[in-house]
KOLVOKOL-369981 format. One record per atom (N, C-alpha, C, O, CB): residue in three letters; z, y, x. Coordinates in steps of 0.1 Angstrom, whole numbers, plus 2048, in hexadecimal, padded with zeros to 3 digits. Each point is the difference from the previous one (the first is absolute). Glycine has a CB too. Example, Ala and Ser with C-alpha at 12.3 -4.5 7.8 and 13.67 -1.06 7.14 Angstrom:
<atoms>
ala84E7C7884
ala80080C7F7
ala80080C809
ala80780080A
ala8057F47E3
ser7ED81780F
ser80080B809
ser80880B7F8
ser80180B805
ser7E97EF807
</atoms>
This chain:
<atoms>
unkB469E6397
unk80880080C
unk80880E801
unk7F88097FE
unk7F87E780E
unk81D8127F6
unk80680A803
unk7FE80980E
unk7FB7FB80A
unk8127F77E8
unk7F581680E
unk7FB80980C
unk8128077FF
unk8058007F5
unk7D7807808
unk82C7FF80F
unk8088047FD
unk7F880A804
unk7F5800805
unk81E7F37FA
unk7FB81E7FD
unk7F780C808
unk80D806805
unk80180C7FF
unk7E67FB7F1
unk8267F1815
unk80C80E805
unk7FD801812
unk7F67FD807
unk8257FC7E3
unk7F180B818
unk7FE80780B
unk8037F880A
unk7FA80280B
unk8098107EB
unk80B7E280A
unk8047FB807
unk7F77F3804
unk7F97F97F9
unk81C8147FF
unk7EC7F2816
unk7FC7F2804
unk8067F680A
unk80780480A
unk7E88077F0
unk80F7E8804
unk8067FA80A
unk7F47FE80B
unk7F58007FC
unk81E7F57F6
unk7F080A81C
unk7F97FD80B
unk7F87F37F7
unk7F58037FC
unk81D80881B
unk7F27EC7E6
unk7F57F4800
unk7F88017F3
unk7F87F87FC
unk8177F7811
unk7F48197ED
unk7F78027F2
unk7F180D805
unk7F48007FB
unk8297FD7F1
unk7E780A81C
unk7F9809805
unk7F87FE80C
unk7FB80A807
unk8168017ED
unk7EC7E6810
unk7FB7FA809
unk7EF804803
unk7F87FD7F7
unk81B7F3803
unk7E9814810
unk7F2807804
unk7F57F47FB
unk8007F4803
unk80A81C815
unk7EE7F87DF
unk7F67F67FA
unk7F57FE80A
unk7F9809804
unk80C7FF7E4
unk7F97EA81C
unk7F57FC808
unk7F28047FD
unk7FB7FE7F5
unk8137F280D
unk7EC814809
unk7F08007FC
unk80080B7F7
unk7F48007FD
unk8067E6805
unk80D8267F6
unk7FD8087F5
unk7FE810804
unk80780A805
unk8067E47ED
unk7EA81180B
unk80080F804
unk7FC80B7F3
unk8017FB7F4
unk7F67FC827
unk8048177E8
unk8038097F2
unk7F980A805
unk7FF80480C
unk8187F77EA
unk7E480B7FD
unk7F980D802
unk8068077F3
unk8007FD7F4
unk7E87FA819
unk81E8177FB
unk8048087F9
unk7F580D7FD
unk7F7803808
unk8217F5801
unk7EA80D7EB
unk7F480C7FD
unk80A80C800
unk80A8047F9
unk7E27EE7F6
unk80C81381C
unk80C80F804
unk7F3810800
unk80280B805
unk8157E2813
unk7DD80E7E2
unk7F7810801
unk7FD8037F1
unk7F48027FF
unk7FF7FA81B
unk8138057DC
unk7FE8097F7
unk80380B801
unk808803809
unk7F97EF7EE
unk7FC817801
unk7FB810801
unk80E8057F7
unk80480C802
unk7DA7F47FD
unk8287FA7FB
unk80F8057F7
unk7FD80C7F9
unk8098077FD
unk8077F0814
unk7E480C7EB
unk7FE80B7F9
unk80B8027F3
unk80580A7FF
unk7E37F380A
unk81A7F67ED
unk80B8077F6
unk80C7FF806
unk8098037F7
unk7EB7F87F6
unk81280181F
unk80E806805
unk7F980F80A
unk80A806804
unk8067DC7FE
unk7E9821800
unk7FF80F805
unk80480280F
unk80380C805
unk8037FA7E3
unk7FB7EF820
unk80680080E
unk7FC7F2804
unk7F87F97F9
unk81C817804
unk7F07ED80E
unk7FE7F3808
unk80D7F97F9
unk80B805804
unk7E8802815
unk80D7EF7DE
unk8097F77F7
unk8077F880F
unk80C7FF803
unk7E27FD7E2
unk808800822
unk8057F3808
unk80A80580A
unk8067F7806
unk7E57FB7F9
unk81781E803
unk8097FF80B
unk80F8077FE
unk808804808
unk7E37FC806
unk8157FF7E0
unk80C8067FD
unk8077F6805
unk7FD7F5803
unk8008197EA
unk8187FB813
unk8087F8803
unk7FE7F67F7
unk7FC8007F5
unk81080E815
unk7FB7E57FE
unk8067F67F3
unk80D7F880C
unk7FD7FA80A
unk7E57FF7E1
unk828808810
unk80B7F7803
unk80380B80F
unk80380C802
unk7F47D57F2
unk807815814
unk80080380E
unk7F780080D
unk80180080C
unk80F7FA7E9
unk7E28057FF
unk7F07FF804
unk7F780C7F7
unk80380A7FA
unk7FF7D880C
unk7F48187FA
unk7F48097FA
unk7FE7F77F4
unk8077F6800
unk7EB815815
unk8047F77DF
unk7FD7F57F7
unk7F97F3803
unk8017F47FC
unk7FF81F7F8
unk7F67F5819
unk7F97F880A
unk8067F7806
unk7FE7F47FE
unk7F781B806
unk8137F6802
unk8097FC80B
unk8097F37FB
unk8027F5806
unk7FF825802
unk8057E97EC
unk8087F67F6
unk7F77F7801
unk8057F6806
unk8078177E9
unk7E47F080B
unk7F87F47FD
unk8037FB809
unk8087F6801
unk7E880F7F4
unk80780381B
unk7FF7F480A
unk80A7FD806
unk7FD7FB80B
unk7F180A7F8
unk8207FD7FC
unk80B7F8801
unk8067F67F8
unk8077F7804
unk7FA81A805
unk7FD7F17F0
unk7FE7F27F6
unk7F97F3804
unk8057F5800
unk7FA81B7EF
unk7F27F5815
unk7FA7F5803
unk8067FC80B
unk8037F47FF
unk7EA8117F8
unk816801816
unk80480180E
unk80B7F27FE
unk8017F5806
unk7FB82C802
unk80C7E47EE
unk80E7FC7FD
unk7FE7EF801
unk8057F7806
unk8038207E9
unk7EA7E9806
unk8007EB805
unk7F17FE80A
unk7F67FA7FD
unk8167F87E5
unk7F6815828
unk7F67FB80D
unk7F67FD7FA
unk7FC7F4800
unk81280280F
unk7E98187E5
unk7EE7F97FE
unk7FC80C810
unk806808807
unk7F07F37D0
unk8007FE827
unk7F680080E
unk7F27FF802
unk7FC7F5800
unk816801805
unk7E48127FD
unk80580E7FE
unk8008077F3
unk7FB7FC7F6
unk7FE80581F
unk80E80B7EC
unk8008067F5
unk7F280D800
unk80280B805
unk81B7ED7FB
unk7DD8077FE
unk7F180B7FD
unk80580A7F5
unk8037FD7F4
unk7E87F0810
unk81581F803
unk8008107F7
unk7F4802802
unk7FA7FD80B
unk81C80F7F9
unk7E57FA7ED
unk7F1803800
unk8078107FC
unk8058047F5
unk7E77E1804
unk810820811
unk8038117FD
unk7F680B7FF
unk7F57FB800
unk81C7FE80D
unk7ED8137F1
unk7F78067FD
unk80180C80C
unk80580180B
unk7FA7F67DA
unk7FA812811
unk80580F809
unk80780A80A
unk7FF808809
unk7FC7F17EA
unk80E800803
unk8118077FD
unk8077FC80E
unk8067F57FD
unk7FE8057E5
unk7FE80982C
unk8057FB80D
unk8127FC7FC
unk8067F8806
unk7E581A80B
unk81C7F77E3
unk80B7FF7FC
unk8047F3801
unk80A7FC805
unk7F38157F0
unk7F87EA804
unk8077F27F9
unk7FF7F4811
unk8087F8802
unk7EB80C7D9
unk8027FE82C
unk8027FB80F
unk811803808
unk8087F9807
unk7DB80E7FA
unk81C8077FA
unk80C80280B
unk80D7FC7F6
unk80B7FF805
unk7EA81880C
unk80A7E77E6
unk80E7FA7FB
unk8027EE801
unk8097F87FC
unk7F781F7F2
unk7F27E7819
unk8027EE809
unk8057FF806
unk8067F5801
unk7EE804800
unk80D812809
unk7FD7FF80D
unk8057F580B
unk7FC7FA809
unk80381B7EF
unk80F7EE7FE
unk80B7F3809
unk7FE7F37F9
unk8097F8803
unk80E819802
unk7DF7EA7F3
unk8027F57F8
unk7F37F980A
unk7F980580A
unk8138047DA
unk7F47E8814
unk7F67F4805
unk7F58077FB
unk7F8802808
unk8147E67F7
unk7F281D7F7
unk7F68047F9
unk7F4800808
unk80280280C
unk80E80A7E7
unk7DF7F0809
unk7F67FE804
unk7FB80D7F7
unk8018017F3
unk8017E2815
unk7F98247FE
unk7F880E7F8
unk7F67F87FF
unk7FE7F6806
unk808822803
unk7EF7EE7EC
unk7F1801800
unk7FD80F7F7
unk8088057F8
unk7F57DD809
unk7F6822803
unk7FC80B7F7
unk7FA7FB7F8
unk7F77F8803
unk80981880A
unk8027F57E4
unk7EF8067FA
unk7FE8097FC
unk8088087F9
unk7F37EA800
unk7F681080C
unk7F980B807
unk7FA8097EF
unk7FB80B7FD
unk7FB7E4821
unk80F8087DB
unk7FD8047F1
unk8067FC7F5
unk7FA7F97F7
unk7F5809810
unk8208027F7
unk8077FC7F8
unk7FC8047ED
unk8057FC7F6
unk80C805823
unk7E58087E9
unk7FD8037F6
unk7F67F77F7
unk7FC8047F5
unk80A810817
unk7F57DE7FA
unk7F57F97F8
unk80C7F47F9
unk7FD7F97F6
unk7E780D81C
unk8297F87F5
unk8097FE7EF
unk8087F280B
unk7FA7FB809
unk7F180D7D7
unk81F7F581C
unk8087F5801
unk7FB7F480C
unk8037FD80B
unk80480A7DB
unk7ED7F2810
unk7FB7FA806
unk7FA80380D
unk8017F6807
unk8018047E6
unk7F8810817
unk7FA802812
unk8137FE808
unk8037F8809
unk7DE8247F2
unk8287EC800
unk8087FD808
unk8057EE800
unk8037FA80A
unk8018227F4
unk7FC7DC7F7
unk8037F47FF
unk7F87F680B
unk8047F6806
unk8018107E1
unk7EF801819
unk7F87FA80D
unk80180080D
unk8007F8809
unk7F580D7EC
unk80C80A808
unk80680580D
unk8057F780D
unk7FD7FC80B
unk8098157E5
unk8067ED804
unk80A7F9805
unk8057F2800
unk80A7FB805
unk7F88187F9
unk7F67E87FB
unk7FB7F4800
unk7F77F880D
unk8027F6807
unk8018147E0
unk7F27FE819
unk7FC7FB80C
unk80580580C
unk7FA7FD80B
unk7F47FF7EB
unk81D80A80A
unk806801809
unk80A7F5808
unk80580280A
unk7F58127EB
unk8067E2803
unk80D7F47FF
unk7F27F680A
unk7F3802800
unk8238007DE
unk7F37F282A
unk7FD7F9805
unk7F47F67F6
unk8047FC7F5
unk81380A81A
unk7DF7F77F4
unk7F57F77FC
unk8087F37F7
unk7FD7FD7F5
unk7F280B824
unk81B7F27EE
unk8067F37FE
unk80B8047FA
unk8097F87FF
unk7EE7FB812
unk80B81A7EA
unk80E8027F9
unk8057F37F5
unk7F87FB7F8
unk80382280A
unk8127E07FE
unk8077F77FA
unk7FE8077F5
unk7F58027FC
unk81C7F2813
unk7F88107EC
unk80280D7EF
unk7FF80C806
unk7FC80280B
unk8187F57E4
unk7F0810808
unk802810801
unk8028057F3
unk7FC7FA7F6
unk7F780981C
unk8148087EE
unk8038077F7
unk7FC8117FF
unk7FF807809
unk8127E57F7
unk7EF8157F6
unk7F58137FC
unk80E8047FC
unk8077F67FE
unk7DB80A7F3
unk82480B80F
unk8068077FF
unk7FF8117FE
unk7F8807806
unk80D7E3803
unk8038187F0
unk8018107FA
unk80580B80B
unk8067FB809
unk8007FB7DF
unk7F8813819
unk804805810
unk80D8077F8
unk80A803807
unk7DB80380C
unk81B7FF7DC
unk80A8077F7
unk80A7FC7FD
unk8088077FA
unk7EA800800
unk8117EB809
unk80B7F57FB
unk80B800807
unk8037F5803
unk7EE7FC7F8
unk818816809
unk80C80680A
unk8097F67FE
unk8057FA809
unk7FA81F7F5
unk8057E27F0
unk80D7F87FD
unk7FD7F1802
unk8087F77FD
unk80181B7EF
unk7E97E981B
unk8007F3805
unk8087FD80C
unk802807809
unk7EA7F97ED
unk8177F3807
unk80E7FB80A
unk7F97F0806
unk7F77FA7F9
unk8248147F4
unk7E97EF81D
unk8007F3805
unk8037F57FA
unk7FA7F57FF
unk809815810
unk8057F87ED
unk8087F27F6
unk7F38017F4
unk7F67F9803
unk82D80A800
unk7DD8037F3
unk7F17FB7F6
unk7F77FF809
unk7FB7F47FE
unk8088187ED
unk7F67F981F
unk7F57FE803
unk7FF7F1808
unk7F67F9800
unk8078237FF
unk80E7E2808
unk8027ED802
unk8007FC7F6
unk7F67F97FE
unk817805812
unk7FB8037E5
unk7FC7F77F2
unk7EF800800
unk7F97F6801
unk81F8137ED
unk7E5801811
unk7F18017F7
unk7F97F980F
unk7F97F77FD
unk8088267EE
unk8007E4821
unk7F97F9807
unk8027ED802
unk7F87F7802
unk809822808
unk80B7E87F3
unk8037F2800
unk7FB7F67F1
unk8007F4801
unk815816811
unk7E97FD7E2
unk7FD7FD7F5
unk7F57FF802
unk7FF7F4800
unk80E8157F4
unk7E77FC80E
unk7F37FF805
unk7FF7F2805
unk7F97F87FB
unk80482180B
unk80A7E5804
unk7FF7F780C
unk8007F37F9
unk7FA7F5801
unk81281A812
unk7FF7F57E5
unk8087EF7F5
unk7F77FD7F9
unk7FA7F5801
unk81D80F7F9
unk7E38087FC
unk7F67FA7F7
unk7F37F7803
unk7FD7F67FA
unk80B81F7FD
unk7F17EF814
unk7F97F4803
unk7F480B7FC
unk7F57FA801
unk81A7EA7F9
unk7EF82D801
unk7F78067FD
unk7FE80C80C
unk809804808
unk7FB7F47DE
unk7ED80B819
unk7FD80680C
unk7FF8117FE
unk7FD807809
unk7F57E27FD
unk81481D7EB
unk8068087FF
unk80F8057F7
unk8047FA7F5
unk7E4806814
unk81E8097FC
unk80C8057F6
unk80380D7FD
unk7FE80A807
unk80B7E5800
unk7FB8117EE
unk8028107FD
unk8098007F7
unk8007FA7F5
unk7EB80D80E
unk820803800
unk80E804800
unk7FE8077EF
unk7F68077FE
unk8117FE823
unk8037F87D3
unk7FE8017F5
unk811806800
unk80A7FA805
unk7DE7F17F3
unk819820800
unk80F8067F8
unk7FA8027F1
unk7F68067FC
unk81980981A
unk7FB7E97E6
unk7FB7FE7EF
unk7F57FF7F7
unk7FC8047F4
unk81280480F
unk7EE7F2809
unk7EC7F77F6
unk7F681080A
unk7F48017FF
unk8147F47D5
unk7FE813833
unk7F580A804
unk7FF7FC808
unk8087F7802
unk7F981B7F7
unk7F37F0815
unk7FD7FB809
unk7FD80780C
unk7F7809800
unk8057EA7F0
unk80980A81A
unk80581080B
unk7F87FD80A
unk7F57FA800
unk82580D7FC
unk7ED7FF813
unk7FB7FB80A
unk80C80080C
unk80A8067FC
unk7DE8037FA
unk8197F2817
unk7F27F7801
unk7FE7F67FE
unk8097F97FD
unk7F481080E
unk7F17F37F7
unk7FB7F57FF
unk7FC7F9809
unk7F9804809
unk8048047E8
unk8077E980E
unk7FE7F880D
unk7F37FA802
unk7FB8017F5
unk81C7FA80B
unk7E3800804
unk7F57FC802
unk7FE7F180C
unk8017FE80C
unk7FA81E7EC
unk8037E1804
unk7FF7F080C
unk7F2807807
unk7F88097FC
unk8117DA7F3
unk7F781781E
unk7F280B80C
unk7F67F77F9
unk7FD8057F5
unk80C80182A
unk7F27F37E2
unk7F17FD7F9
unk7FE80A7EF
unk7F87FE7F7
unk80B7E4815
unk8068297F5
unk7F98097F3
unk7FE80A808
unk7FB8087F8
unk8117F27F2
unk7F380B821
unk7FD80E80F
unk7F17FA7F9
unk8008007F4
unk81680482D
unk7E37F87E4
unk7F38057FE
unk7FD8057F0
unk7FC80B7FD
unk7FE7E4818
unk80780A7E4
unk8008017F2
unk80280B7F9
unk7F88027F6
unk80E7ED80D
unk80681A801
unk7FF810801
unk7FA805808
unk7FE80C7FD
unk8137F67FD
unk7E77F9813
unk7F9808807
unk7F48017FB
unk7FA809806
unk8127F380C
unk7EE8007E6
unk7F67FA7F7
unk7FB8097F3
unk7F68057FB
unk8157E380E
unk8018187F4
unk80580B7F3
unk7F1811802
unk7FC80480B
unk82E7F37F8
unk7D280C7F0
unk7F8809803
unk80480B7FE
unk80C7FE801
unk7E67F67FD
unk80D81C7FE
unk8038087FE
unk8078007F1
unk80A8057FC
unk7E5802816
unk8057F07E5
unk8068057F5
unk8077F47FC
unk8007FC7F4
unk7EF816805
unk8177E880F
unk80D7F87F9
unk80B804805
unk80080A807
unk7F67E47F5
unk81780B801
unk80D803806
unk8037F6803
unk7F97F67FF
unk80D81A7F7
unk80D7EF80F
unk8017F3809
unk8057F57F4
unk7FE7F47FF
unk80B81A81C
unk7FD7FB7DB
unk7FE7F37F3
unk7F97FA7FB
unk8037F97F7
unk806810804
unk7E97F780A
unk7F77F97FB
unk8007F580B
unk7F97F77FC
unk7FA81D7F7
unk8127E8819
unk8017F9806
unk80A7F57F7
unk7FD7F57FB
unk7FC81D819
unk8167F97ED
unk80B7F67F4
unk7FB7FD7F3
unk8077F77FA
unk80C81580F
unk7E27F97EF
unk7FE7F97F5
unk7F97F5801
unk8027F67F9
unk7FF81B7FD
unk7F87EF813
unk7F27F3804
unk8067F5802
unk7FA7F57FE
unk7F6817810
unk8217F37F7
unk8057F8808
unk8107FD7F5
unk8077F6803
unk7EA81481A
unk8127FA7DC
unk8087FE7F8
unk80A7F47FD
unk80C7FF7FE
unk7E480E7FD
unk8067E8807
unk8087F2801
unk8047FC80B
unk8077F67FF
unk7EF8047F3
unk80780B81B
unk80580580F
unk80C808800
unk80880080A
unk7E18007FF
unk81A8077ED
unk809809802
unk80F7FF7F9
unk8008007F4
unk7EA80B811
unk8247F5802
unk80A7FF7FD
unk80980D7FC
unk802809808
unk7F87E4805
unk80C8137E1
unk8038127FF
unk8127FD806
unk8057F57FC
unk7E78187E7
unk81A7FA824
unk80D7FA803
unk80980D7FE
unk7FF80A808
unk7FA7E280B
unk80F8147E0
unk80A8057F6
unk80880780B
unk8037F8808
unk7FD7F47E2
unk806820819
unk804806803
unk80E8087FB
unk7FF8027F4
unk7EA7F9811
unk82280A7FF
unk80A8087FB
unk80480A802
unk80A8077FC
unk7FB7EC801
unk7F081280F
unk7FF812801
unk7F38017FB
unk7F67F97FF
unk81880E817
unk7F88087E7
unk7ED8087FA
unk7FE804809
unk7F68067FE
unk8088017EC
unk8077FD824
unk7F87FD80D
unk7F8800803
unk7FC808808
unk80C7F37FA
unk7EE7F97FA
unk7F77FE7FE
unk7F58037F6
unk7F57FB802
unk8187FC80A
unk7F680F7EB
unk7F78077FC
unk7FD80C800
unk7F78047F8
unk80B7ED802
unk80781780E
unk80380E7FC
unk7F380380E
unk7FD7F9809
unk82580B7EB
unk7DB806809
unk7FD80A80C
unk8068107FF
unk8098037F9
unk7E07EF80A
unk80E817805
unk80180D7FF
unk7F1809801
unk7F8801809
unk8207FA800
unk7E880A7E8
unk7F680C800
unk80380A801
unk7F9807807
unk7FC7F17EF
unk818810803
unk80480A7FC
unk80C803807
unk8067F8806
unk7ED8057E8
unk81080D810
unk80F80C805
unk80C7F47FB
unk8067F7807
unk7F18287F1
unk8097E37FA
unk8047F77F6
unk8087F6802
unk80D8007FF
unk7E38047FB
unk8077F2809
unk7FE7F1804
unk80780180C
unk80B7FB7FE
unk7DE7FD7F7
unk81680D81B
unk805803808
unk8137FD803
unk8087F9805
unk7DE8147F6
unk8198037FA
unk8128017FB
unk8027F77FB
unk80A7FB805
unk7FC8177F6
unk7F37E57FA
unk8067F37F9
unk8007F5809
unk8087F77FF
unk7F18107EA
unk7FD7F7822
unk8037F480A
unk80F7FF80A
unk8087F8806
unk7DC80A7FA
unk81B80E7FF
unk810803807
unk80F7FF801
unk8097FC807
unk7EA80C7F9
unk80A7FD7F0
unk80A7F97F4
unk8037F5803
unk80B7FF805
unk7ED8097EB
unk7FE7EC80C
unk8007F2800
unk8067FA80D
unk8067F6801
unk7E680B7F0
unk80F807818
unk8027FB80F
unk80F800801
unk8057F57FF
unk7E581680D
unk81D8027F4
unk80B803801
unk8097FA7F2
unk80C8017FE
unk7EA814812
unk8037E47E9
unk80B7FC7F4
unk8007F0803
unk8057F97F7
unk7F581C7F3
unk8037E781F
unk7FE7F1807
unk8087FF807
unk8077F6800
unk7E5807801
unk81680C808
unk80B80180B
unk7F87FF80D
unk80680080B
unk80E7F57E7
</atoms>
């Protein structure tokens, strides 16, 4: 399945997804960027700021920031839907915040989607493809693919919320997606958007680049 990734959208393509909601991961420590990553500029927002406007963009509901420490990355919500949560220990790795924020979502959640809090050049228009592809396939997960690699985010039908809540220390949330494999839909993509994040200085300037060479 195709995923587009530009910028433009029409009102009926960009239609608010029912029942979907999302948990973004916003409390990493950014140690190899050397600052708080999530509250650099980007566009006409923060990097932060960029994600959860994206989601905002097709009505998911709610959206869960699992945040850490850092009050920065709170106050660059401020004005958004955004649903904070803390963890109180971002240091025991990915997964405590995946929980986090996970059981933070309604008991009876329809889907949901995990999301990167670093992903700035995600747009509405792919992320309706990639939600609506899910939906078509008839599978209870999907995951957004640019040239055979495999990015994020990842959607999840709600009968998988406990399933990661379940998850122990020493696994990750892929071990959920490997168990379930024949459940799962990969849907082909034409931004690397989706697979890009930000660790570094680097990476940063090159997302900006990209941003600004999109229009």
């Amino acid at each position: 399945m195709q995923c587009p990734g530009g910028t433009s959208c029409r009102q009926d393509a960009c239609a608010p997804s029912e029942g979907c909601a999302a948990v973004v991961l916003a409390a990493g420590q950014a140690r190899r960027f050397g600052a708080q990553k999530l509250v650099m500029p980007f566009g006409e927002s923060t990097v932060i700021g960029s994600v959860v406007a994206a989601l905002e963009g097709i009505g998911l509901a709610p959206i869960v920031v699992v945040v850490g420490a850092d009050d920065s990355v709170s106050v660059a919500l401020r004005d958004t839907s955004a649903h904070l949560v803390r963890n109180p220990d971002p240091a025991r790795g990915m997964l405590s915040s995946i929980q986090i924020g996970v059981s933070a979502l309604p008991e009876n959640v329809d889907r949901f989607l995990i999301a990167l809090g670093d992903q700035p050049r995600l747009r509405a228009e792919g992320l309706t493809h990639l939600l609506r592809a899910h939906e078509e396939s008839g599978k209870s997960l999907a995951l957004p693919t640019y040239r055979g690699k495999r990015g994020h985010p990842v959607v999840f039908a709600g009968r998988y919320r406990q399933a990661i809540l379940d998850l122990t220390d020493a696994q990750v949330l892929r071990d959920v997606i490997h168990a379930h494999l024949d459940d799962c839909v990969e849907v082909e993509c034409d931004s690397d958007a989706f697979v890009r994040d930000i660790d570094t200085q680097e990476e940063y300037r090159d997302e900006l680049r990209r941003s600004q060479a999109s229009g």
